[in-house]
Structures are given as structure tokens and as C-alpha cells.
gemmi code that builds the backbone of each chain (N, CA, C; Angstrom):
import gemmi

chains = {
    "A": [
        ("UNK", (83.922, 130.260, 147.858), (83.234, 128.966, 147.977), (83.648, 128.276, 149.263)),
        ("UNK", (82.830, 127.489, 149.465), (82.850, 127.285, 151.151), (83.864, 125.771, 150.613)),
        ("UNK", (85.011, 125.390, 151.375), (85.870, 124.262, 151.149), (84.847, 122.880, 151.813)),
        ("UNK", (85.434, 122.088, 152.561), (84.737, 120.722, 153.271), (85.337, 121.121, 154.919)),
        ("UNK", (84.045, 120.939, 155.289), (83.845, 121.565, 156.400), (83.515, 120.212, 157.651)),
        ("UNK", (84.453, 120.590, 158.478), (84.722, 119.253, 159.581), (84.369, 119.691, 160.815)),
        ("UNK", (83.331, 118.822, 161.674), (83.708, 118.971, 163.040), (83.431, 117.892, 163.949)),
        ("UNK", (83.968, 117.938, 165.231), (84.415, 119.731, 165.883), (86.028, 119.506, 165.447)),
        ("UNK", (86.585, 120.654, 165.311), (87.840, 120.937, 165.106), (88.649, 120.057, 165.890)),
        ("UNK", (88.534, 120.102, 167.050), (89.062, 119.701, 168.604), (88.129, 118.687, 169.360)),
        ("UNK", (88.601, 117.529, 169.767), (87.857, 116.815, 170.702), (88.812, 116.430, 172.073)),
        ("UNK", (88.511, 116.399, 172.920), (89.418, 115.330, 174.051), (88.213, 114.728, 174.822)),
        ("UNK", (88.025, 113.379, 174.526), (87.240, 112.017, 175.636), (88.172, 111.226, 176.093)),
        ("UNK", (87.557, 110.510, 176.956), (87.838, 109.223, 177.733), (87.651, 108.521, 176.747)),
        ("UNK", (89.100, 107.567, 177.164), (88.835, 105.864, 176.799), (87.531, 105.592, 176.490)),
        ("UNK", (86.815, 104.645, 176.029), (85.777, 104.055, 176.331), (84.651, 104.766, 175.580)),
        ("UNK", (84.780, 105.939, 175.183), (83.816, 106.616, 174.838), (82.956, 106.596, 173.282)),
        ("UNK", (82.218, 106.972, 172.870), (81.987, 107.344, 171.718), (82.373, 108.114, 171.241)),
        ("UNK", (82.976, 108.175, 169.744), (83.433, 109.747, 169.243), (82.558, 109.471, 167.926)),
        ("UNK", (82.477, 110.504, 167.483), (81.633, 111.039, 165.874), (82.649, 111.974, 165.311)),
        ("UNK", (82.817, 111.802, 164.316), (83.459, 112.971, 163.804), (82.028, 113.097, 162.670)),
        ("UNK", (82.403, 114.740, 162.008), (81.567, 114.898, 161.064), (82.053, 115.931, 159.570)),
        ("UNK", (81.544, 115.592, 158.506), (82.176, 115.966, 157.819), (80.946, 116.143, 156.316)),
        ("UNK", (81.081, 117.878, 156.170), (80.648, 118.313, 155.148), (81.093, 118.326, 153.394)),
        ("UNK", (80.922, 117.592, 152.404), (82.098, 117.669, 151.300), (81.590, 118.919, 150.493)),
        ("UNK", (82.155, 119.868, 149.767), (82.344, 120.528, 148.657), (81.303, 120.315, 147.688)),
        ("UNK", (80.005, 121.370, 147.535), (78.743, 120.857, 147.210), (79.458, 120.147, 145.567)),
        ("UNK", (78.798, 119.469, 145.191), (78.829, 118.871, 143.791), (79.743, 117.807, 143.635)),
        ("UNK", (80.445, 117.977, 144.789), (82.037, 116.457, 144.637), (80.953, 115.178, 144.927)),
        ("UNK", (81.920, 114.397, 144.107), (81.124, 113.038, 144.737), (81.822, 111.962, 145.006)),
        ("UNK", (82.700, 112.409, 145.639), (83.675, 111.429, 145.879), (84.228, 111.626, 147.240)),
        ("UNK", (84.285, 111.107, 148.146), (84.530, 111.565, 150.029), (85.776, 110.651, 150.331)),
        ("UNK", (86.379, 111.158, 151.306), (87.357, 110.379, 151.689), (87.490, 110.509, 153.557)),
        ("UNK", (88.186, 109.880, 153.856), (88.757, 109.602, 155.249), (90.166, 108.885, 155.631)),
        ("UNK", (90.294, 110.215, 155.973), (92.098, 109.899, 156.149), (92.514, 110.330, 157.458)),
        ("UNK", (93.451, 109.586, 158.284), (94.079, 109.699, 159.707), (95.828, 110.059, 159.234)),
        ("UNK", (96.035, 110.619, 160.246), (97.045, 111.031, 160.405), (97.513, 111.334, 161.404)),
        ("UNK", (98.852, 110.378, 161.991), (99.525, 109.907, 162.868), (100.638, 109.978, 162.755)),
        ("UNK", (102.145, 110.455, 163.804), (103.416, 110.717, 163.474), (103.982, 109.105, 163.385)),
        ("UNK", (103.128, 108.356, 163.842), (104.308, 106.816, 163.447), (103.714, 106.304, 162.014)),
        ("UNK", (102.211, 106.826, 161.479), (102.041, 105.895, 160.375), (101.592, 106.644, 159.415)),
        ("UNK", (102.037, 108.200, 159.478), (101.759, 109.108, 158.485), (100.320, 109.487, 158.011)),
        ("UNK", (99.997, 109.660, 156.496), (98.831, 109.745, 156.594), (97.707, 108.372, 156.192)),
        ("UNK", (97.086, 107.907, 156.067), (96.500, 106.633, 155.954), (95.162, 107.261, 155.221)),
        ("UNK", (94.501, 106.475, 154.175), (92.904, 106.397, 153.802), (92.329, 105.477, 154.574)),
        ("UNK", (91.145, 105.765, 155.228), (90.395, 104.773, 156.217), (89.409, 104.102, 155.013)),
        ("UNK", (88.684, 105.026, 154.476), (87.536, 104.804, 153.742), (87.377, 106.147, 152.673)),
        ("UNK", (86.984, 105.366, 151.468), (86.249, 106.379, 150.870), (84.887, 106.113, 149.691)),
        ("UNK", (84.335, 107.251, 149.492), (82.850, 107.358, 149.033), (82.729, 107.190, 148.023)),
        ("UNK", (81.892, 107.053, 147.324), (81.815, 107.334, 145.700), (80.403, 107.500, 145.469)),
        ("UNK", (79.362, 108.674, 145.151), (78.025, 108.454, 144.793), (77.424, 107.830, 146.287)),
        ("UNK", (78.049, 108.138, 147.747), (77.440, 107.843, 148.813), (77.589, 106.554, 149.223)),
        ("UNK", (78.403, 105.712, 148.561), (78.807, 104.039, 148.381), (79.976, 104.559, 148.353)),
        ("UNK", (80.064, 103.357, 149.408), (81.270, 102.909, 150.179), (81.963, 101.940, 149.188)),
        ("UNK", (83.246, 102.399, 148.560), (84.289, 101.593, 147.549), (85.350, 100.769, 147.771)),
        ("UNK", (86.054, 101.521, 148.831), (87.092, 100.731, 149.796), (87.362, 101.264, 150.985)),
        ("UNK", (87.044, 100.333, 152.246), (87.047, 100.256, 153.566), (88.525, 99.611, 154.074)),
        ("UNK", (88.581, 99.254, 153.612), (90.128, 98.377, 153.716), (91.308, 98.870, 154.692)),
        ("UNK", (91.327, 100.231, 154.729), (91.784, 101.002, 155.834), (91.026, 101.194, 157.273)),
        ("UNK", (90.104, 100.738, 157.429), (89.473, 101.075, 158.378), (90.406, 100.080, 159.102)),
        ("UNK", (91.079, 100.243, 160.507), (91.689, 99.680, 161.208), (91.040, 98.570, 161.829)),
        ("UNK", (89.525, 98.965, 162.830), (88.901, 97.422, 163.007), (87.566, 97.780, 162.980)),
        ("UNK", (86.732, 96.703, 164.004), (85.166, 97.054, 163.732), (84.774, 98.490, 164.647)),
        ("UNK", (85.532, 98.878, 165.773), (85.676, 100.144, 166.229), (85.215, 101.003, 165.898)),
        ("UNK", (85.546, 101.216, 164.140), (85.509, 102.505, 163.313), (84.874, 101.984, 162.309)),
        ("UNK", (83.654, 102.935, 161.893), (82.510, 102.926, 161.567), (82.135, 104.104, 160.884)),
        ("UNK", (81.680, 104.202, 159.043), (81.401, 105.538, 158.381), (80.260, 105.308, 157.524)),
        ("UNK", (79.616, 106.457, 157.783), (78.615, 106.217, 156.661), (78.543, 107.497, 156.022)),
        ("UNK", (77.846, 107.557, 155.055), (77.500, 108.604, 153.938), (75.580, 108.949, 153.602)),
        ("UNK", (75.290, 109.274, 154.566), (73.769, 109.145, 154.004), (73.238, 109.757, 153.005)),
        ("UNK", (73.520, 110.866, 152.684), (73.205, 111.491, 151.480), (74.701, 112.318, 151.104)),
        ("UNK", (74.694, 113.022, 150.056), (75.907, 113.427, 149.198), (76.565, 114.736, 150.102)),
        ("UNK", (76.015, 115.294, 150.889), (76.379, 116.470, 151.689), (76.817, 115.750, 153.074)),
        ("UNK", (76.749, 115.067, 153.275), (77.049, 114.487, 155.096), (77.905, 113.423, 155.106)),
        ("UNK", (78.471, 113.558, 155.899), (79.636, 111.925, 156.243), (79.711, 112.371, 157.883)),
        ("UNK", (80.019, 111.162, 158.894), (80.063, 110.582, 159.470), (81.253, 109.354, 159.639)),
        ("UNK", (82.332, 109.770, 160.573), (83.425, 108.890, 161.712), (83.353, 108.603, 162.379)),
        ("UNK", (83.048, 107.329, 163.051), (82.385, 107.155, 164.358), (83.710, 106.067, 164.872)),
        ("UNK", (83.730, 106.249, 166.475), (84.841, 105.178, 166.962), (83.752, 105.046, 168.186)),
        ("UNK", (83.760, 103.638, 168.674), (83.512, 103.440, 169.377), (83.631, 101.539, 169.387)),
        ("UNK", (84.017, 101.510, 170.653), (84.753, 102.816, 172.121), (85.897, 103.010, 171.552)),
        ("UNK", (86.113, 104.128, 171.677), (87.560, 104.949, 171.801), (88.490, 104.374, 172.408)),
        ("UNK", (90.002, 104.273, 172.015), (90.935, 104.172, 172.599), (92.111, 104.590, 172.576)),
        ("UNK", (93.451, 104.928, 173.225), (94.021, 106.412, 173.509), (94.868, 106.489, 172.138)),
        ("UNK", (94.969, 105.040, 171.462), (95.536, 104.772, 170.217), (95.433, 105.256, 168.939)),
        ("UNK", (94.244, 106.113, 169.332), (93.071, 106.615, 168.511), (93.282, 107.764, 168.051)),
        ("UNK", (93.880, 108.631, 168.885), (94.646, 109.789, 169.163), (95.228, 110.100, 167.576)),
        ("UNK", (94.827, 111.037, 166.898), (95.170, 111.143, 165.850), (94.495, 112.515, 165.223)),
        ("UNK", (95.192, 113.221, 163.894), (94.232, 113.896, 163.349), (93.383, 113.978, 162.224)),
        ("UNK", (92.426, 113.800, 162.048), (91.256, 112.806, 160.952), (90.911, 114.054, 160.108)),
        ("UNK", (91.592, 113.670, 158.921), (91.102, 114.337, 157.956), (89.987, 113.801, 156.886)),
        ("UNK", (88.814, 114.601, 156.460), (87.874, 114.700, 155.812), (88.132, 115.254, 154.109)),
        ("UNK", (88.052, 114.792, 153.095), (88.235, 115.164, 151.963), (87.494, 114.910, 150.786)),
        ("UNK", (87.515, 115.800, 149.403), (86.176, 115.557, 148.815), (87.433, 115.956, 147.593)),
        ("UNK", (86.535, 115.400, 146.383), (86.730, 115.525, 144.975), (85.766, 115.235, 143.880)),
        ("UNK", (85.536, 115.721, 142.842), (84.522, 115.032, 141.626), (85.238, 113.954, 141.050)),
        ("UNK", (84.438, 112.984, 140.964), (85.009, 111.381, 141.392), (85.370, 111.269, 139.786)),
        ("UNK", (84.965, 111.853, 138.832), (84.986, 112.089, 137.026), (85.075, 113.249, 136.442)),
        ("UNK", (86.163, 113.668, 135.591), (87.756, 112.261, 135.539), (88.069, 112.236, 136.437)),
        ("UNK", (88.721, 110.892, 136.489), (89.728, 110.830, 137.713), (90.457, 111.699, 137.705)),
        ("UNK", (91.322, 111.564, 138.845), (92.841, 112.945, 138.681), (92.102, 114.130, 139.231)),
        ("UNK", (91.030, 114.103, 139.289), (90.686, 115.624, 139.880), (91.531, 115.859, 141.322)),
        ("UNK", (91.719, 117.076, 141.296), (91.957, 117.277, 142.877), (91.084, 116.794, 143.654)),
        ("UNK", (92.188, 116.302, 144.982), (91.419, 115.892, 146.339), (91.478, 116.979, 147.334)),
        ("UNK", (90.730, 117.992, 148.340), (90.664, 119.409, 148.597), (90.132, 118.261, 150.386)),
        ("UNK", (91.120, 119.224, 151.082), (91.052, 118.785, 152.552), (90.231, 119.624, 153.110)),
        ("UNK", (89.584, 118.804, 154.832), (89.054, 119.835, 155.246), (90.207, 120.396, 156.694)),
        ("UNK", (89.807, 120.990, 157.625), (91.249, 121.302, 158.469), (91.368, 120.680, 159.314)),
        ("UNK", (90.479, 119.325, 159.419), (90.640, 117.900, 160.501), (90.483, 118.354, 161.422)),
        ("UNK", (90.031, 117.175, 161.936), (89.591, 116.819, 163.545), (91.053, 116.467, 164.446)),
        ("UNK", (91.204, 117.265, 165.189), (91.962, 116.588, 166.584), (91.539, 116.253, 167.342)),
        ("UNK", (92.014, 114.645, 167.277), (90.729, 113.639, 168.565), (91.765, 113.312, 169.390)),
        ("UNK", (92.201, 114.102, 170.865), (92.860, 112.903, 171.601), (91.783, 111.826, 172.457)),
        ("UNK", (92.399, 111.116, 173.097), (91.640, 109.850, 173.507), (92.225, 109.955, 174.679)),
        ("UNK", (91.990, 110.309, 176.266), (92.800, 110.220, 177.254), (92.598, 108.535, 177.968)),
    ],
    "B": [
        ("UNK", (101.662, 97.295, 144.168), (100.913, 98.155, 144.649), (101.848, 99.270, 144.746)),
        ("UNK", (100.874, 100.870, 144.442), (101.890, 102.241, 144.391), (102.615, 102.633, 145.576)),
        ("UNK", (103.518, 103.001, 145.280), (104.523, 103.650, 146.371), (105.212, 105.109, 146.681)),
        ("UNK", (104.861, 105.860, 147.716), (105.419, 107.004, 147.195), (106.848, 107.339, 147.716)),
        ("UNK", (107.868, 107.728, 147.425), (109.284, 107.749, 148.298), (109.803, 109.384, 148.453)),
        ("UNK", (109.340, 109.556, 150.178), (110.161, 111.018, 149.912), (111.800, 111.489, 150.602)),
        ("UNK", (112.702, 110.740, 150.319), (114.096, 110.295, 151.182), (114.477, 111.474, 152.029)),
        ("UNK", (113.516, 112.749, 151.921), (114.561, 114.141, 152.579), (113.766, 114.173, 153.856)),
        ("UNK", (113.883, 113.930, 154.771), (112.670, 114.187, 155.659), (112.852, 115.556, 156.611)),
        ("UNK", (113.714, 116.366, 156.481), (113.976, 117.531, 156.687), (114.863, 118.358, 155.870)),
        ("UNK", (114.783, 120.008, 154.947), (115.235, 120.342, 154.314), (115.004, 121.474, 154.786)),
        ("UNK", (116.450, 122.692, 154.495), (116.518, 124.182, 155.107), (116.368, 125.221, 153.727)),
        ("UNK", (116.765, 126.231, 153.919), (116.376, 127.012, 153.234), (116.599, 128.722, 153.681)),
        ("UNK", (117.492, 129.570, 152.875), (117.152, 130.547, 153.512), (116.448, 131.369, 152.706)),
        ("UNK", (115.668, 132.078, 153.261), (114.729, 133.202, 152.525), (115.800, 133.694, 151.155)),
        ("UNK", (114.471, 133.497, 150.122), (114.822, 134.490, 148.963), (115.937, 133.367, 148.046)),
        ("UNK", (116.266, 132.064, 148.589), (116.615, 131.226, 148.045), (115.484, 129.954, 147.360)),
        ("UNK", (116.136, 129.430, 146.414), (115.925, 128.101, 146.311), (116.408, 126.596, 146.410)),
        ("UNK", (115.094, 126.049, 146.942), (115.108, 124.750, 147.300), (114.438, 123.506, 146.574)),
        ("UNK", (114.832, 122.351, 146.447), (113.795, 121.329, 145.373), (113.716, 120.349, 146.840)),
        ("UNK", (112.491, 119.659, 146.613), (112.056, 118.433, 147.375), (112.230, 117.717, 146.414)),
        ("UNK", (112.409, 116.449, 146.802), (112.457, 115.333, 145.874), (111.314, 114.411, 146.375)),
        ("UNK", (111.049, 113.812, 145.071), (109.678, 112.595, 145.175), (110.048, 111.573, 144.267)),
        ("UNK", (110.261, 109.965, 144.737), (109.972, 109.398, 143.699), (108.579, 108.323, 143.611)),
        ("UNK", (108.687, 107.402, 142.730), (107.240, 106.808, 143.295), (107.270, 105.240, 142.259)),
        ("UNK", (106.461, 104.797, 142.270), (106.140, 103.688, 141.814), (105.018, 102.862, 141.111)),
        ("UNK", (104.857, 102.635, 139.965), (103.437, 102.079, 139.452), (103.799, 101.245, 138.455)),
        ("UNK", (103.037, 100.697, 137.893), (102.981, 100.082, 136.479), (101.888, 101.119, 135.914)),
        ("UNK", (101.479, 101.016, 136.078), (100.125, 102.404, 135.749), (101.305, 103.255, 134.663)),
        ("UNK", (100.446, 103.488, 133.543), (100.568, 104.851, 132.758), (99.815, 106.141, 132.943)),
        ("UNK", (98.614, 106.305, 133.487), (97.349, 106.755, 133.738), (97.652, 107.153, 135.380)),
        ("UNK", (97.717, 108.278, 135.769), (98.031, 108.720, 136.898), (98.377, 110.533, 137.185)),
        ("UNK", (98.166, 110.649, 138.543), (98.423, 112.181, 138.609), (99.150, 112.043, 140.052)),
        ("UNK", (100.218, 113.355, 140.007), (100.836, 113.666, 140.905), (100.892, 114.922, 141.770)),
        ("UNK", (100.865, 114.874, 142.982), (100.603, 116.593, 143.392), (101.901, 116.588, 144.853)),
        ("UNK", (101.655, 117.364, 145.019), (101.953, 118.317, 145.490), (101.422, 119.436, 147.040)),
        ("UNK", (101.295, 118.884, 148.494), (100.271, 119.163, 149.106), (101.344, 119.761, 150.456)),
        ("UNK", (101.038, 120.789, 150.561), (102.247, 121.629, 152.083), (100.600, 121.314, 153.373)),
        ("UNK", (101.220, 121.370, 154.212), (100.899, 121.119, 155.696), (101.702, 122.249, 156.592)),
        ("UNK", (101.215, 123.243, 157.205), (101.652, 123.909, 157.682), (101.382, 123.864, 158.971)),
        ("UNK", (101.689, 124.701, 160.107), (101.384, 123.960, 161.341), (100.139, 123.948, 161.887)),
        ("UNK", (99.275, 124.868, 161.056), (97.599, 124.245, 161.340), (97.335, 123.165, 160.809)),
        ("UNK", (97.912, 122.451, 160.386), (97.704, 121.099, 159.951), (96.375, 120.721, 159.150)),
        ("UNK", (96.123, 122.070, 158.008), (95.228, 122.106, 157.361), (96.663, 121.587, 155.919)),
        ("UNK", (95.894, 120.484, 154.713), (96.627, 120.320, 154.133), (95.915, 120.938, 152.363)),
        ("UNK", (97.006, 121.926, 152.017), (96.941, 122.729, 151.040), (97.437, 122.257, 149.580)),
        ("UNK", (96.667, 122.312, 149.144), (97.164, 121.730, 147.402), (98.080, 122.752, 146.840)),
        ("UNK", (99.437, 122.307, 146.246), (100.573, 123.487, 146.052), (100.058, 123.373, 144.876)),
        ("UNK", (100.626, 122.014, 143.811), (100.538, 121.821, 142.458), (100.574, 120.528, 142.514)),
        ("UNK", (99.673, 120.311, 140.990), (99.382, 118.705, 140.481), (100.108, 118.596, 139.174)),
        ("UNK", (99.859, 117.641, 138.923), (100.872, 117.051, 137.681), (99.923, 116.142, 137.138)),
        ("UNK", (100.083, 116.177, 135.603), (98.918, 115.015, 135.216), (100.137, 114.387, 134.380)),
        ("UNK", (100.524, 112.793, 134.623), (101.130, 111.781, 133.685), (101.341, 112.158, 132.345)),
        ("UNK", (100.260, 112.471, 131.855), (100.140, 112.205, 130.575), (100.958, 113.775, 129.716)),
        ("UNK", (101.020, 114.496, 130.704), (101.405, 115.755, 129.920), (102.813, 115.876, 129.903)),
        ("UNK", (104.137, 116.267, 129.200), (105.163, 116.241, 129.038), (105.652, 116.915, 129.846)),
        ("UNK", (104.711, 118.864, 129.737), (105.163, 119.693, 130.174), (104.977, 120.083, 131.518)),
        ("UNK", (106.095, 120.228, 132.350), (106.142, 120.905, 134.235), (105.022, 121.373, 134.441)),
        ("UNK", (104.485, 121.141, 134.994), (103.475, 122.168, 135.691), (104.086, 123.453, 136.709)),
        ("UNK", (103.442, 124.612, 136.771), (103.998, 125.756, 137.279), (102.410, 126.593, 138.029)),
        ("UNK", (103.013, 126.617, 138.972), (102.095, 127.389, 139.736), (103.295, 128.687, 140.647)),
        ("UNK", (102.991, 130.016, 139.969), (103.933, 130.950, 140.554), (105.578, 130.432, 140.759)),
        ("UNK", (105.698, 130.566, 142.650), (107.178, 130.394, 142.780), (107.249, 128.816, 142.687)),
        ("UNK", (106.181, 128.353, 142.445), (106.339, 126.732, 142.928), (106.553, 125.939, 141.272)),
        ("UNK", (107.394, 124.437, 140.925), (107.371, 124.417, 139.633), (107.697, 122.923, 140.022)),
        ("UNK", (107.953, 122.139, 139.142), (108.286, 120.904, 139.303), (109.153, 120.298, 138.538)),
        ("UNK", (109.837, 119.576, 138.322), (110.431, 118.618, 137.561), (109.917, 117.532, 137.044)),
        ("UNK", (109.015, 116.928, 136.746), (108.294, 115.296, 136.458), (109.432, 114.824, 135.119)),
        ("UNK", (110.241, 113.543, 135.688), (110.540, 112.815, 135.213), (110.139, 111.546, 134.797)),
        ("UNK", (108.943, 110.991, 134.092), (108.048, 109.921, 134.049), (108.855, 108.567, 133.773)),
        ("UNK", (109.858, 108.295, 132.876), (110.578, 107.175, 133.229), (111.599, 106.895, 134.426)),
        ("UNK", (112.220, 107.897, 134.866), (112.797, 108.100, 136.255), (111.577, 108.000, 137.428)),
        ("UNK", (110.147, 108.117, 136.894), (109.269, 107.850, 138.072), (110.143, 108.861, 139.312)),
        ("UNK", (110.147, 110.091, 138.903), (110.440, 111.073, 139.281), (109.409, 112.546, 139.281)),
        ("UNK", (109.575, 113.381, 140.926), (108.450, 114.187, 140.567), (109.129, 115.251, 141.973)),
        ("UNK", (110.040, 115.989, 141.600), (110.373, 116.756, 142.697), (109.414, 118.561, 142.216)),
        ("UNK", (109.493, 118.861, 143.643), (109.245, 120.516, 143.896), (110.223, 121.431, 143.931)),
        ("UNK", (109.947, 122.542, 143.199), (111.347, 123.621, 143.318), (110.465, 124.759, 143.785)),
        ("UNK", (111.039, 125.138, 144.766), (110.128, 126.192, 145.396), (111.399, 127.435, 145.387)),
        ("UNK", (110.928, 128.528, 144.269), (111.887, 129.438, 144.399), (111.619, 130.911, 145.056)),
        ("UNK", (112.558, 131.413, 145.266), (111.996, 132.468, 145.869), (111.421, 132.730, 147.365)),
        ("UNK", (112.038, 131.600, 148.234), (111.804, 131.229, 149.485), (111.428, 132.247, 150.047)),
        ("UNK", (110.423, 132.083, 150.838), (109.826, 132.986, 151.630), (109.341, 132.485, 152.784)),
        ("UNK", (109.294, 133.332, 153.985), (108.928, 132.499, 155.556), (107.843, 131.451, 155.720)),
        ("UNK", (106.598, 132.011, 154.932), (105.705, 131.159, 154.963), (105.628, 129.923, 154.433)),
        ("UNK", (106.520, 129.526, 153.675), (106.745, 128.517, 152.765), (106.980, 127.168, 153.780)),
        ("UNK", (107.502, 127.425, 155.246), (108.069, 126.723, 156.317), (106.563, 125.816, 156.722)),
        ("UNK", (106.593, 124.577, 156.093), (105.782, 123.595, 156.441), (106.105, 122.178, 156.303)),
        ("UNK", (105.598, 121.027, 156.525), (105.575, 119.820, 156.081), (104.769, 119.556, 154.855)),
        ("UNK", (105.804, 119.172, 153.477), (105.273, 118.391, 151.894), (105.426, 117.629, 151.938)),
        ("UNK", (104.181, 117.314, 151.364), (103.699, 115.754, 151.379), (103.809, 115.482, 149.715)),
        ("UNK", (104.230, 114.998, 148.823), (104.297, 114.003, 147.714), (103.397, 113.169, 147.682)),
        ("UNK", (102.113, 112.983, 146.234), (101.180, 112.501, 146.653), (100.892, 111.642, 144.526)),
        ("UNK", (100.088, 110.130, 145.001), (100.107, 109.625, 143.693), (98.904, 109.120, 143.640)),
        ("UNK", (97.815, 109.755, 142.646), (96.497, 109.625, 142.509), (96.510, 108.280, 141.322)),
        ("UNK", (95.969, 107.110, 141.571), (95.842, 106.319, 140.047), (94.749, 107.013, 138.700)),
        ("UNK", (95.174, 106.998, 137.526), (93.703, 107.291, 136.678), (92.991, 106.059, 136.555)),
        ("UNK", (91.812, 106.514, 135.838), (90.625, 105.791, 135.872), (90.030, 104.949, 136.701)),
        ("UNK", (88.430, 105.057, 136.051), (87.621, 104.180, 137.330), (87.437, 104.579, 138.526)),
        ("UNK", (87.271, 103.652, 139.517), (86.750, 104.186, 140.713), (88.188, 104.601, 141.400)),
        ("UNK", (89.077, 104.204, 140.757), (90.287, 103.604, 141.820), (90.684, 105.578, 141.890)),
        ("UNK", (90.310, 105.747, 143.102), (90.464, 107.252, 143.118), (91.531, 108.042, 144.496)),
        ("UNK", (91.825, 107.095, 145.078), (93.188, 106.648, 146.589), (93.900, 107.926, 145.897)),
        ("UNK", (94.137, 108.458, 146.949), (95.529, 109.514, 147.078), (96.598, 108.809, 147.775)),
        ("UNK", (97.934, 108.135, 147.728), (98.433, 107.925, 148.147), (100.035, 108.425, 148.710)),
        ("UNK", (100.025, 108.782, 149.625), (101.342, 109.845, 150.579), (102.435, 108.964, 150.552)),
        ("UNK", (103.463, 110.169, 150.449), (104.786, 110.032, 150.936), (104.995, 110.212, 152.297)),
        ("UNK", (105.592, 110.019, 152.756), (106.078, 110.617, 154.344), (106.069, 111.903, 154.685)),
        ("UNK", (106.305, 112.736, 153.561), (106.355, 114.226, 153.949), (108.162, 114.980, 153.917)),
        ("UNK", (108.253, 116.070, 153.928), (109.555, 116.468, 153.903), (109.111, 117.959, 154.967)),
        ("UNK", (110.103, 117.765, 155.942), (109.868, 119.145, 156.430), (110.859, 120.240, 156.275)),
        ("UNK", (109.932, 120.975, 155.827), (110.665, 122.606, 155.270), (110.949, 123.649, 156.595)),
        ("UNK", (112.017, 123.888, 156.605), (112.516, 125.343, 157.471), (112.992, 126.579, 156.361)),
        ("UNK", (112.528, 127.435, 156.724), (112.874, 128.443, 156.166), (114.065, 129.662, 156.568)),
        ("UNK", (114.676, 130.144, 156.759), (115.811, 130.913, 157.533), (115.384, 132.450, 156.657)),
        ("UNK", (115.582, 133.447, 157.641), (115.550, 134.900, 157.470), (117.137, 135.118, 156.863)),
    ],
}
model = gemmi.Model(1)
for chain_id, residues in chains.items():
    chain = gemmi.Chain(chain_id)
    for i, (resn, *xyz) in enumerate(residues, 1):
        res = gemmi.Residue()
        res.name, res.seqid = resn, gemmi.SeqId(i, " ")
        for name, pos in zip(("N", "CA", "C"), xyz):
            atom = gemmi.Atom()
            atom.name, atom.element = name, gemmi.Element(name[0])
            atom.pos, atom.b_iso = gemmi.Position(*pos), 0.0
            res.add_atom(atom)
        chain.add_residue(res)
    model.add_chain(chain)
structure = gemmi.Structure()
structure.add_model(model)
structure.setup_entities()
């Protein structure tokens, strides 16, 4: 079975730029997540999904960073503009949102530096 | 609000031995699950073993096993049978039950060396 599938694996932009990340979940999960991971602040939840609705954003650091879910197969990380702070590796993750407690199954993240 | 505590932040090991990580954590919550997630240096992060609150008994997956102490709010890894590949960063992890409230929330991680 195919896991949750992220890309691109690897990014390096400029400051200033737009980035997208993208992210496939685990057909039938319905539950998405977005998580960064950074050596000073470990791993962090930015946002996560539920049924394509957005539940808690609360992690999202500022208006910068930007996710949507348009239908149950697609997600979308967007920064813009980028900044070198940004620099991190963004993990994508999926689970069946019922029962709770299900496993949460990673995908192998994005490495975004930001020069 | 939950907390996860992993105090070892580097731990050795030589092959063919065993080692425990320690986890502790924090809730008022009765309703909750605990896992268990290695990071290796592809920095793809792998589900070892979960733990569900409510069950008395360790969970065991092969060489990997656990301890869950639920009033000690205790939840270490015993990884026996050390083997090279085993050499990654564990992460200690505390899912709430029910509802939407569905947050995985991390420990710091413990990093594993393994020795030949």
C-alpha cells in the first residue's frame, strides 16, 4: 500500500520566494496533519484536517503559512514569502480520524532550506 | 495542557544488548494513546509501537516492548536485542482520545547509538 506521499522531497529558494509543499494522505484516512521540524523547536503541529476542515491552525506560526485541503486526497503548504527561518523539515501525515488513537503514519518530508 | 518528557537525550548501546528509553508525560485525560516513533537518518519517521491507556497489558512488537506505567504516567521502550539498525532518534509521543482532539504530541526525542 502506497504510505502519504510528499513533495518535492528537497527544495532550496531564495528569501522572498514562494514555496508549496504538497502532500498526498493514505487513501481512506481522514484526518491530515502538518508538522515542522526544527533542531531548536523539535517537532511542532502547524495544522491539521479533519473531513477536509481545518480543526486547529493554532500552530501555524504567522499569516506567511497558509494550508488548504481541497478534497480528501490533496493538501497543500504554502509559505510565502519565504524566509531563511523557514528552513526546516515539513512533515505531512494522515490517520482515520475514528476512533481516535488510530495511528498517525508519516510521509518522508520535505526539506525546505530558505537561502 | 499535555506534556511529553524525554530526560535521556542521548543513549548507547552495544549490539546484541539491551537498552530502555524512558518517557514520561502528563494529562488529566484517562482516554489516551501512547507510541512510540524512531527517526532514522532519513528522517522518515517510523511507528515502532503504540500503547492504548486503557489496556493494562505492554504492548510488544518483536525486539521492541514497553513498560506503561499509567499512574507513574510512565511509558518507556526496551529495545532488546540491539542491533545496528536500531541507531536512530525516538521520539515519545501522546495522542488524546476522543473527538476531534486528534494532536500527536512529541517529546524531544532520545538519540540512540548503537556499538558493534
Amino acid at each position: 500500500d502506497a504510505g502519504v506521499i510528499q513533495s518535492p522531497r528537497h527544495e532550496v529558494t531564495e528569501m522572498g520566494q514562494e514555496v508549496t509543499l504538497r502532500c498526498k494522505p493514505i487513501s481512506g484516512h481522514n484526518s491530515l496533519f502538518w508538522y515542522r521540524q526544527t533542531m531548536m523547536r523539535g517537532l511542532e503541529l502547524l495544522i491539521y484536517f479533519n473531513n477536509n476542515v481545518p480543526i486547529d491552525d493554532s500552530g501555524m506560526p504567522e499569516d506567511r503559512f497558509s494550508a488548504k485541503m481541497p478534497n480528501a486526497s490533496f493538501s497543500t503548504l504554502k509559505i510565502q514569502p519565504s524566509e531563511p527561518r523557514d528552513s526546516a523539515v515539513y512533515f505531512c501525515a494522515s490517520s482515520l480520524g475514528s476512533p481516535s488513537g488510530n495511528t498517525i503514519y508519516f510521509g518522508e518530508g520535505s526539506w525546505l532550506t530558505v537561502v | 495542557a499535555q506534556t511529553v518528557t524525554q530526560s535521556q537525550p542521548e543513549m548507547s548501546v552495544q549490539e546484541a544488548e539491551t537498552v530502555t528509553l524512558s518517557c514520561t508525560y502528563d494529562t488529566s485525560e484517562s482516554d489516551y494513546y501512547l507510541f512510540w516513533y524512531k527517526q532514522p537518518p532519513s528522517r522518515q519517521m517510523i511507528l515502532v509501537i503504540r500503547q492504548e491507556a486503557y489496556k493494562q497489558q505492554n504492548a510488544t512488537e518483536n525486539r521492541f516492548s514497553v513498560n506503561f506505567q499509567k499512574a507513574a504516567k510512565s511509558f518507556s521502550l526496551k529495545i532488546s536485542d540491539s542491533q545496528l539498525g536500531d541507531a536512530a532518534m525516538y521520539f515519545c509521543a501522546y495522542r488524546p482520545g476522543g473527538g476531534y482532539t486528534d494532536k500527536l504530541i512529541f517529546g524531544t526525542g532520545t538519540r540512540l547509538q548503537v556499538f558493534p
